[in-house]
PyMOL commands that place a pseudoatom at each C-alpha (Angstrom):
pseudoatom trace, name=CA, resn=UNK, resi=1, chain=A, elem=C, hetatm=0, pos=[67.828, -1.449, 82.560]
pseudoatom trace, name=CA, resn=UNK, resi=2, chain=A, elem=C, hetatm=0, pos=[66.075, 2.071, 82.781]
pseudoatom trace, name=CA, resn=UNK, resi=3, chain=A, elem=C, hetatm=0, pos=[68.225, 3.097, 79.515]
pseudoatom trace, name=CA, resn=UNK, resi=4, chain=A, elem=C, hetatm=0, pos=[66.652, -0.354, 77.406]
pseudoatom trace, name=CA, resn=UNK, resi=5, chain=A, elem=C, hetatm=0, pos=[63.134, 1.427, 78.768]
pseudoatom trace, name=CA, resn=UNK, resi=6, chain=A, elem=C, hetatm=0, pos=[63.785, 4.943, 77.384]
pseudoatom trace, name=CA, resn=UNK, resi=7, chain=A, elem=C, hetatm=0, pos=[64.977, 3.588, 74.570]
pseudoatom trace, name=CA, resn=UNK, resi=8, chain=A, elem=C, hetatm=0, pos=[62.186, 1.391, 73.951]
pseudoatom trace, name=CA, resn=UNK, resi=9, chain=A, elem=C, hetatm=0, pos=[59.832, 4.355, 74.554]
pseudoatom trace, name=CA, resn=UNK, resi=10, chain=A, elem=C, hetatm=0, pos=[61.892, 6.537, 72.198]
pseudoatom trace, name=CA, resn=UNK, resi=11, chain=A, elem=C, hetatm=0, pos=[61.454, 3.635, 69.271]
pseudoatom trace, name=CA, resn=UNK, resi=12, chain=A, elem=C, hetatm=0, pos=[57.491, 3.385, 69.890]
pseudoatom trace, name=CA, resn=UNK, resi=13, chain=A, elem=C, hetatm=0, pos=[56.618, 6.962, 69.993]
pseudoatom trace, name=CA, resn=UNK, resi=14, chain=A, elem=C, hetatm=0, pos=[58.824, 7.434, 66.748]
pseudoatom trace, name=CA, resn=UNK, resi=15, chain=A, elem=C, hetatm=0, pos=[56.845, 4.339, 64.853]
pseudoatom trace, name=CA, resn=UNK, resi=16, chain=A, elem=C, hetatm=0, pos=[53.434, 6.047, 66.500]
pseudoatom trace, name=CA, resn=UNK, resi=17, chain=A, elem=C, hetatm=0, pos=[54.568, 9.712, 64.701]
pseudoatom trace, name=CA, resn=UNK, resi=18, chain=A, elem=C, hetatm=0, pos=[55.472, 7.944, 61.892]
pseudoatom trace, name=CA, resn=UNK, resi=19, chain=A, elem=C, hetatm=0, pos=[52.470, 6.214, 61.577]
pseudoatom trace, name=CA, resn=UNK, resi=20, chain=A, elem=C, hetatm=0, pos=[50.361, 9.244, 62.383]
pseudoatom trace, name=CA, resn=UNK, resi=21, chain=A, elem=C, hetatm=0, pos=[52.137, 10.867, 59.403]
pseudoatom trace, name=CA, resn=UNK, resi=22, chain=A, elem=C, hetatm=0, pos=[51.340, 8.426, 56.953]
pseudoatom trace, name=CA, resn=UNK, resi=23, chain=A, elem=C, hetatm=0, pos=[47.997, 7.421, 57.612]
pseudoatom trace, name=CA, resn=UNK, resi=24, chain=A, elem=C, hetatm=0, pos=[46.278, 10.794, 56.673]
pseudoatom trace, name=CA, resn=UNK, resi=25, chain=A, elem=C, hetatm=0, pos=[43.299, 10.605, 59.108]
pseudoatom trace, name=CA, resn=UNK, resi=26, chain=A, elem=C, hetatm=0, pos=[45.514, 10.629, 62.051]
pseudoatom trace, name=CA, resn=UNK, resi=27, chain=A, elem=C, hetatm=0, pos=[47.719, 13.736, 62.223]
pseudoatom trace, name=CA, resn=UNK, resi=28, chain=A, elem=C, hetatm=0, pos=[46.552, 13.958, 65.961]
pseudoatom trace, name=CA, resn=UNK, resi=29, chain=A, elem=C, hetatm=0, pos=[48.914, 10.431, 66.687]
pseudoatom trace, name=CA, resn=UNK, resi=30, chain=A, elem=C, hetatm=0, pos=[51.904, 12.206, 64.938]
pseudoatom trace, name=CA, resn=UNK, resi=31, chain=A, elem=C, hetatm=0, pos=[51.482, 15.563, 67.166]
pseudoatom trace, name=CA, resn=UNK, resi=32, chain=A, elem=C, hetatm=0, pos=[51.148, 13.025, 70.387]
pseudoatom trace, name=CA, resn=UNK, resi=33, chain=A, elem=C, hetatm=0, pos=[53.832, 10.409, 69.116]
pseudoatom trace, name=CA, resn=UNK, resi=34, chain=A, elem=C, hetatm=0, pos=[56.188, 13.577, 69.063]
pseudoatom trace, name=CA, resn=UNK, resi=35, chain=A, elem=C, hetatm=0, pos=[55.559, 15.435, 72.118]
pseudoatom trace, name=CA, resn=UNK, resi=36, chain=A, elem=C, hetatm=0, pos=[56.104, 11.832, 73.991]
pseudoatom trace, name=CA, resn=UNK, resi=37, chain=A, elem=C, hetatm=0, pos=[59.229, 11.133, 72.398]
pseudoatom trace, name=CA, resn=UNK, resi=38, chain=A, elem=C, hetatm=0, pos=[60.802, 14.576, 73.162]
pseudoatom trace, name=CA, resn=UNK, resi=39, chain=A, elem=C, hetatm=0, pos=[59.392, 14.285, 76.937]
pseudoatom trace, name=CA, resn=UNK, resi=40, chain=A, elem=C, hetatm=0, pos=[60.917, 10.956, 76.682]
pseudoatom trace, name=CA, resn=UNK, resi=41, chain=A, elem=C, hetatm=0, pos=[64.293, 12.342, 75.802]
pseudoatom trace, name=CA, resn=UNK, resi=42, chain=A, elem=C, hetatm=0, pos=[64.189, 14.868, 78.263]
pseudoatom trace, name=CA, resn=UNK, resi=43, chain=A, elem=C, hetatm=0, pos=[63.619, 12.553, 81.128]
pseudoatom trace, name=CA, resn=UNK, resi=44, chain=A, elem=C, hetatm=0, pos=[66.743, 10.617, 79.860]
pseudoatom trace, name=CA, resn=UNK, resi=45, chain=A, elem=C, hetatm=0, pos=[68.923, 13.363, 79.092]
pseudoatom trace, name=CA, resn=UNK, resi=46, chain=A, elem=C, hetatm=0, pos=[68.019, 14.435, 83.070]
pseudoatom trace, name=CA, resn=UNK, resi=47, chain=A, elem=C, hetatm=0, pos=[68.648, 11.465, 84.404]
pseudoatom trace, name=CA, resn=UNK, resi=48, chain=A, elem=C, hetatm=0, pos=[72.000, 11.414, 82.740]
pseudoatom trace, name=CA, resn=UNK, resi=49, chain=A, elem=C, hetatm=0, pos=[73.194, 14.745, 83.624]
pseudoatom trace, name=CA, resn=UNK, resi=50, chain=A, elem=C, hetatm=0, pos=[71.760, 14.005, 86.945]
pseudoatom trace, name=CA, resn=UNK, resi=51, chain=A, elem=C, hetatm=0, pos=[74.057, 10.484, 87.259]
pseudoatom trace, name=CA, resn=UNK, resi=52, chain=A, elem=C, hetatm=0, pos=[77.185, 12.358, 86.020]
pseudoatom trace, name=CA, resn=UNK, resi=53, chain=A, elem=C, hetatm=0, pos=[76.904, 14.907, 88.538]
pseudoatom trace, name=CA, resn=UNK, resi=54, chain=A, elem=C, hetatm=0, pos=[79.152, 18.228, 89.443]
for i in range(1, 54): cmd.bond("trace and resi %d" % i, "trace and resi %d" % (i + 1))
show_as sticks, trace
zoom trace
């Protein structure tokens, strides 16, 4: 469940960076599309080194 979440998240900030690098008035959405998709991969890489444990 939480990894169809992260995943989702990963997919919507990629379209918003995307989108924000294409549309030329809107470089600020590609600079915030990819900070949230690297936090977003950061909380899921955490959370998986966190479940797998010592």
């Amino acid at each position: 469940m939480v990894w169809k979440v992260i995943g989702g998240l990963l997919v919507l900030w990629l379209v918003l960076s995307v989108a924000g690098a294409v549309i030329e008035g809107l470089f600020w959405l590609a600079v915030v599309g990819g900070v949230l998709f690297a936090a977003t991969a950061a909380v899921g890489w955490a959370r998986d080194r966190k479940k797998l444990g010592p």
